[in-house]
C-alpha positions as CSV (number, residue, x, y, z in Angstrom):
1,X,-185.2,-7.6,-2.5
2,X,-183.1,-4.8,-4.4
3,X,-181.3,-5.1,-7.6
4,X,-178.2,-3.0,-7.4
5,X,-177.3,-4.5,-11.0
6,X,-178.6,-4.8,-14.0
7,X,-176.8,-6.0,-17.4
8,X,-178.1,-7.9,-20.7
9,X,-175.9,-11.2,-19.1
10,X,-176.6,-10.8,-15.2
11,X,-178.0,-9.4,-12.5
12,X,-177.1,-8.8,-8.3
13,X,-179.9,-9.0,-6.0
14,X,-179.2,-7.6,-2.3
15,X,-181.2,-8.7,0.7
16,X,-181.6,-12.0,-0.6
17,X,-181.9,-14.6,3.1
18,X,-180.8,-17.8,2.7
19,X,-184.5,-19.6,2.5
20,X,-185.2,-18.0,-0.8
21,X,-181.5,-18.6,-2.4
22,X,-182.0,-22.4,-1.4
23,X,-185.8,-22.0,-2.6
24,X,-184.7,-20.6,-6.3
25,X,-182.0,-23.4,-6.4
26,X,-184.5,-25.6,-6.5
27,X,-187.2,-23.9,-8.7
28,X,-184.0,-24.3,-11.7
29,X,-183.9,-27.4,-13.2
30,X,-180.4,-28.9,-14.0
31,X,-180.5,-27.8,-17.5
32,X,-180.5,-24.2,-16.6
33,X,-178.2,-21.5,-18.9
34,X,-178.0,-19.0,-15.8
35,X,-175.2,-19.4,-13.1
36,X,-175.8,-18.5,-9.6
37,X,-173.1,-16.8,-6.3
38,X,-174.3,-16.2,-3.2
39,X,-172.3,-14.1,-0.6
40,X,-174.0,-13.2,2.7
41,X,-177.3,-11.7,1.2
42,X,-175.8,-10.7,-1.9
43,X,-177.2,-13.1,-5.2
44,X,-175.4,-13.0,-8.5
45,X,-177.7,-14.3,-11.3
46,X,-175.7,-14.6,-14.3
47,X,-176.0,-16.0,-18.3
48,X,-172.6,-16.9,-19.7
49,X,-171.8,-15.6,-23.1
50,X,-170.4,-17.6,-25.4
51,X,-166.5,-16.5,-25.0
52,X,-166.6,-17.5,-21.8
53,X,-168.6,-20.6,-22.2
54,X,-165.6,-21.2,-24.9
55,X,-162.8,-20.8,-22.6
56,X,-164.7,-22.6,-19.7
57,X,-164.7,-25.8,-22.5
58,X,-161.2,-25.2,-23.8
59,X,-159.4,-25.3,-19.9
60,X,-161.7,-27.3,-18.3
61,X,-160.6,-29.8,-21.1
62,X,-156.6,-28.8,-20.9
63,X,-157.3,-29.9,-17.0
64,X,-158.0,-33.1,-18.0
65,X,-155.6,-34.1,-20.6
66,X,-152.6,-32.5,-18.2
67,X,-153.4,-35.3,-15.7
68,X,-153.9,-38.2,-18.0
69,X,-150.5,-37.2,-19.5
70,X,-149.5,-37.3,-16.0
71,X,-151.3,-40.5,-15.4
72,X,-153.4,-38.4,-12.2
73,X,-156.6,-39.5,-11.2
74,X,-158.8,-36.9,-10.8
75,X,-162.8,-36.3,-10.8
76,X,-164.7,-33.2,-12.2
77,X,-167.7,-32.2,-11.1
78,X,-168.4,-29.1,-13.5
79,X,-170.8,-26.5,-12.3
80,X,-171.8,-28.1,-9.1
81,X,-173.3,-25.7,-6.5
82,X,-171.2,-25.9,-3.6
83,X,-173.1,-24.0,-0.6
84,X,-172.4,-23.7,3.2
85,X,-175.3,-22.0,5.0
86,X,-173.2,-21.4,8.6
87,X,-171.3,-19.4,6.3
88,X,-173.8,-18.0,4.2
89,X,-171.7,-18.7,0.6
90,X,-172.9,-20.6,-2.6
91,X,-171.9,-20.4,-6.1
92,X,-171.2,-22.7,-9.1
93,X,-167.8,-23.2,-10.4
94,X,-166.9,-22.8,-13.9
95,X,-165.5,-26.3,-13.0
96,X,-164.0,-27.6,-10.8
97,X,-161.6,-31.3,-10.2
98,X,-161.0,-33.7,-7.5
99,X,-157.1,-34.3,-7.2
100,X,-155.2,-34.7,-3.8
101,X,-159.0,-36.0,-2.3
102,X,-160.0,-37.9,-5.7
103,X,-159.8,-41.2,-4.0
104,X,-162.5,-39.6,-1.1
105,X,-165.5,-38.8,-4.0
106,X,-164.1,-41.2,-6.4
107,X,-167.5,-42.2,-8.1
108,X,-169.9,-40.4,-5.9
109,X,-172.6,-38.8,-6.6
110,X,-173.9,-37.4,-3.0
111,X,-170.9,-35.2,-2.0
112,X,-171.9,-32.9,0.7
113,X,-169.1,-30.8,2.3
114,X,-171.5,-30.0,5.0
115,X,-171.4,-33.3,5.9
116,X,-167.7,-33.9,6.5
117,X,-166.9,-34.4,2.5
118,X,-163.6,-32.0,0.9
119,X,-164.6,-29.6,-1.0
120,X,-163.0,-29.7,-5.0
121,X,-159.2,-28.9,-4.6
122,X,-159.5,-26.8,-7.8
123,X,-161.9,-24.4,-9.3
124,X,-161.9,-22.9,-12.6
125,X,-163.2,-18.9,-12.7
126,X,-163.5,-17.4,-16.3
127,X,-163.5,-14.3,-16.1
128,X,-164.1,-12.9,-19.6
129,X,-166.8,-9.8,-18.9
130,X,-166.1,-8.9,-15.5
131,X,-168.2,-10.6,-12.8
132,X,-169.9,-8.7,-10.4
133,X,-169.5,-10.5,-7.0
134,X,-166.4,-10.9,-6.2
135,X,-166.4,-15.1,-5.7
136,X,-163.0,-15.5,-3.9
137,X,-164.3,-14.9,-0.2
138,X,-167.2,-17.4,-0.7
139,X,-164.6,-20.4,-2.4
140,X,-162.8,-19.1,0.6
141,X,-165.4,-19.8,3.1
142,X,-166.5,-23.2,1.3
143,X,-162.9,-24.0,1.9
144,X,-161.6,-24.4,-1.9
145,X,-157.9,-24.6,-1.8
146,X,-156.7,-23.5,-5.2
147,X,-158.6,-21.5,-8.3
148,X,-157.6,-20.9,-11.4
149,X,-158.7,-17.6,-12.7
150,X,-158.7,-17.0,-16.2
151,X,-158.7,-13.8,-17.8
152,X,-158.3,-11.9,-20.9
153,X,-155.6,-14.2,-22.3
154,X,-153.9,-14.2,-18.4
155,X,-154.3,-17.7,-16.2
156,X,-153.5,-16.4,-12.1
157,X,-153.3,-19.3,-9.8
158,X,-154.4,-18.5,-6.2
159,X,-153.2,-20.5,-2.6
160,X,-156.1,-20.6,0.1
161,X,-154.6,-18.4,3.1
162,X,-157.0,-17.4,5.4
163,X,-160.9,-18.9,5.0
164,X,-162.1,-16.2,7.5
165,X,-160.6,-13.6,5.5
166,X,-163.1,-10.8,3.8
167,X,-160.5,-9.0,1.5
168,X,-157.6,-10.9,0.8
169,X,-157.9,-14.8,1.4
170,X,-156.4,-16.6,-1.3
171,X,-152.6,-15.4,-2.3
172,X,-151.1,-15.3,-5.6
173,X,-148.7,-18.5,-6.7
174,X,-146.5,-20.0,-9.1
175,X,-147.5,-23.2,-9.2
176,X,-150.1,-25.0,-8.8
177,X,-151.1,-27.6,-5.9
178,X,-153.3,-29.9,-7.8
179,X,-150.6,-29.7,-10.8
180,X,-147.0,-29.2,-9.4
181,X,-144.9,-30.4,-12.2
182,X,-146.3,-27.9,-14.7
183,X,-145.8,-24.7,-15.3
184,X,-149.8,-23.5,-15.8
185,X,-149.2,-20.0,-16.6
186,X,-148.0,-21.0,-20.6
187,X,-151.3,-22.6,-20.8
188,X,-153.1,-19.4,-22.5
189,X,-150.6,-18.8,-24.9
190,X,-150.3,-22.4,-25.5
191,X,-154.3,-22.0,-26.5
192,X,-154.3,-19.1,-28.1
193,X,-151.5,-20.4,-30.4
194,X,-153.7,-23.4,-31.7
195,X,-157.3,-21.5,-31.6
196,X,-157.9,-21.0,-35.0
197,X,-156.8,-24.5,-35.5
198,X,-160.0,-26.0,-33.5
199,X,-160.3,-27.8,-30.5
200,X,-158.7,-30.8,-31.2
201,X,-155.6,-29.2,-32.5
202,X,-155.6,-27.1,-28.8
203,X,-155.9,-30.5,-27.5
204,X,-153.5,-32.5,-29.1
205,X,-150.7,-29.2,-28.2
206,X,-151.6,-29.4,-24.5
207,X,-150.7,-32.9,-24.2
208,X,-147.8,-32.3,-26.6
209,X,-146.6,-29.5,-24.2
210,X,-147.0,-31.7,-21.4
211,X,-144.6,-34.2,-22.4
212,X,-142.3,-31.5,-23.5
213,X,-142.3,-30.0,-20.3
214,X,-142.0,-33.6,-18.3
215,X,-138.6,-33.9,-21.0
216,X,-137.4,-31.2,-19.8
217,X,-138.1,-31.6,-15.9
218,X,-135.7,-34.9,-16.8
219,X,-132.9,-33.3,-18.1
């Protein structure tokens, strides 16, 4: 076991085998502040700080008011570890939603996409410091479709291409599967606008800017 990386909010572990990622998953209790990605041998340890815990809160929450103003049923399943050992990937979203497959995992609590179960249709990635391990080939290998990768005041959407993939699997989009009729790219300046005014004022806007944009989808 070699650490290649060290920092005062993570660190990357190389040689780790699969046995002993499953064996620490289980040492953490569910209350844990660390988050954990697993490529191939690689493990990520990391502690959020508290602007991205902030953001992770803020969108994760603008996910959820877009689709009751669109009257979508959806299911979030936060920071789940999602983890395929044929293909040697783990990790825990920043959070991640049920929306073409709600009505598969609506109200379950043993999803298992080893077993046959989807995988979340959309995953949240903050991205405020800079992770180390780059996470797209492992949602790519889990078989996530969409993520959402927020970024220094920039939201990029990505399109699942290739699962087998190393370098280049997901593709840049427009718009979103899960959320078609929006235009998700506004959403940071949408935030940022209303940040000072707390998080119910952020809240209230979103669903304001929802209806707005619906209005003018009418016209």
């Amino acid at each position: 076991m070699i650490a290649t990386l060290r920092r005062a909010d993570r660190v990357v572990l190389n040689d780790i085998k699969w046995e002993q990622f499953e064996t620490l998953l289980k040492s953490l209790d569910d209350h844990r502040a660390s988050r954990i990605a697993y490529d191939n041998g690689v493990l990520e340890i990391m502690v959020p700080l508290p602007g991205h815990e902030h953001f992770k809160e803020v969108i994760g929450d603008a996910v959820k008011d877009m689709a009751d103003e669109l009257e979508l049923d959806y299911e979030s399943y936060g920071a789940t570890t999602w983890r395929k050992r044929a293909a040697m990937a783990g990790l825990e979203a920043d959070n991640c939603f049920y929306f073409q497959n709600e009505a598969a995992v609506r109200g379950r609590l043993d999803i298992d996409i080893t077993k046959g179960n989807p995988p979340p249709d959309l995953a949240l990635e903050i991205d405020v410091t800079g992770k180390s391990l780059n996470r797209l080939p492992i949602y790519a290998r889990l078989g996530v479709p969409e993520i959402w990768c927020y970024d220094s005041g920039v939201l990029k959407i990505y399109h699942l291409q290739d699962n087998d993939a190393q370098d280049e699997p997901y593709a840049k989009a427009e718009t979103s599967l899960a959320l078609p009729q929006l235009p998700i790219q506004e959403l940071p300046m949408l935030i940022e606008a209303d940040r000072s005014a707390g998080r119910r004022a952020i809240r209230k806007a979103v669903r304001a800017w929802v209806r707005s944009a619906l209005g003018k989808a009418k016209q």
